[in-house]
C-alpha positions in Angstrom: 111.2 103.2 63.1 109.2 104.7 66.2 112.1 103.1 68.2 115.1 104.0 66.5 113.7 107.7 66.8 113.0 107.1 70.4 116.9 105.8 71.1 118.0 108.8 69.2 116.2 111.3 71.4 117.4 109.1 74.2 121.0 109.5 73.3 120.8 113.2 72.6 119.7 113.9 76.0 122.1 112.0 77.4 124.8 113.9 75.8 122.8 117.3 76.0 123.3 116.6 80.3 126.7 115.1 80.1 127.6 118.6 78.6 125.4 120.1 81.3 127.6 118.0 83.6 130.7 119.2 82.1 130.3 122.6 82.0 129.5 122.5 86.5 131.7 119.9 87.1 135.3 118.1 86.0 135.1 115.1 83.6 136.8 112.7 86.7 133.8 113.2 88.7 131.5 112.2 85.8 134.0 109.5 85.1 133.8 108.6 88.8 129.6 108.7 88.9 129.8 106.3 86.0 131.8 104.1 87.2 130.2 104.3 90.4 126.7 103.8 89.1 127.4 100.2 87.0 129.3 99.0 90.2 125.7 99.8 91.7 124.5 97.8 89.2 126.3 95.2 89.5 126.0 94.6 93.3 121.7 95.2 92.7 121.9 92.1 90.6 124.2 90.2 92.5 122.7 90.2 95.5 119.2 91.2 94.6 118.6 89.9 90.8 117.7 86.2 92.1 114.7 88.1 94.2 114.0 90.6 91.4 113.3 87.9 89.0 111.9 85.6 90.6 109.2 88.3 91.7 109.1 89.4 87.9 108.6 85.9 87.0 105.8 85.4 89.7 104.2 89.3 88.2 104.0 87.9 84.8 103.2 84.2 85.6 99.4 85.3 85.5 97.1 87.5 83.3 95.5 88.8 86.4 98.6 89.8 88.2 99.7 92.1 85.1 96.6 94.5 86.1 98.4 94.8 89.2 101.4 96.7 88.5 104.2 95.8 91.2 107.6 97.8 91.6 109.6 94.5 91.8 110.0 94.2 88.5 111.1 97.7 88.3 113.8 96.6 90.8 115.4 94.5 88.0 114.8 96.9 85.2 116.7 99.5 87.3 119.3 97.5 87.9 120.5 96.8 83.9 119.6 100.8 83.8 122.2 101.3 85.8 125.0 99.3 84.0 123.8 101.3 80.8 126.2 104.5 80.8 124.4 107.8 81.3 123.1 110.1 84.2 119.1 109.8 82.9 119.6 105.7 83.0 121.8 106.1 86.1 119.0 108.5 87.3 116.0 106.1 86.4 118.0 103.2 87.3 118.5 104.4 90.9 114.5 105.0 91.3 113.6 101.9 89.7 115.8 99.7 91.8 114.6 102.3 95.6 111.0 101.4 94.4 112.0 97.5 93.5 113.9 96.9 97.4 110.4 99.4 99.0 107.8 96.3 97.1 110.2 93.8 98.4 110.3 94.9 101.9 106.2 95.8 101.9 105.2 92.3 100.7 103.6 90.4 103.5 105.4 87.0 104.2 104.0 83.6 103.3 103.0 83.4 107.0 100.9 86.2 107.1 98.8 85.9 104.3 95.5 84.1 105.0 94.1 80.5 103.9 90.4 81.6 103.9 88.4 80.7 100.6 85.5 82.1 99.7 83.0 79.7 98.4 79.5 80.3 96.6 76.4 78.2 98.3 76.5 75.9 95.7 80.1 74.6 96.1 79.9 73.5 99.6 77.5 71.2 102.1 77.5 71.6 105.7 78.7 68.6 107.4 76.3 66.9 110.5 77.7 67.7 113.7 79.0 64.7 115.6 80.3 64.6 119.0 83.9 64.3 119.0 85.0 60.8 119.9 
């Protein structure tokens, strides 16, 4: 019930700012912004959705990584925002999918991550030096 409610809210905001909209500006330009915005949504998943989910797959794959909240998966989430109609999805949409391309471009490449592991005393034996041969 809790999310019906919260879909009806939703829906009368977005018609509260398409009025708001309206009123400032001509119905083309909101038609225009629409259709603008879902082609935007489109291209994100396109070209970006393979990277989005398989960074939201990778998030998710482990109960550690969810304490670790990462835009990418955002990236993807914004991008279906966007084909939903309505400047507040349009609006969140466009945030989610900036902050989804800014965690794909800060993540440090395979290269430069490091290979060290830390081990306790127990899980390890020093080796005799030998000359090498």
């Amino acid at each position: 019930m809790m999310i019906l409610s919260l879909l009806a809210a939703w829906l009368l905001a977005e018609v509260i700012v398409y009025a708001l909209f309206f009123t400032f500006f001509s119905a083309t330009s909101g038609f225009l912004i629409g259709i603008g915005s879902i082609a935007a949504g489109v291209m994100t998943l396109r070209f970006g959705g393979r990277q989005f989910v398989r960074n939201a797959i990778l998030h998710f794959s482990s109960p550690a990584a969810l304490t670790k909240w990462r835009s990418s998966p955002l990236g993807l989430l914004g991008a279906v925002l966007l084909l939903v109609p309505g400047f507040i999805s349009d609006a969140l949409g466009l945030l989610f999918v900036i902050l989804g391309v800014i965690a794909l471009w800060r993540r440090p490449s395979p290269a430069a991550r490091t290979r060290d592991v830390d081990l306790s005393s127990d899980e390890w034996t020093r080796l005799p030096d030998e000359p090498p041969k």
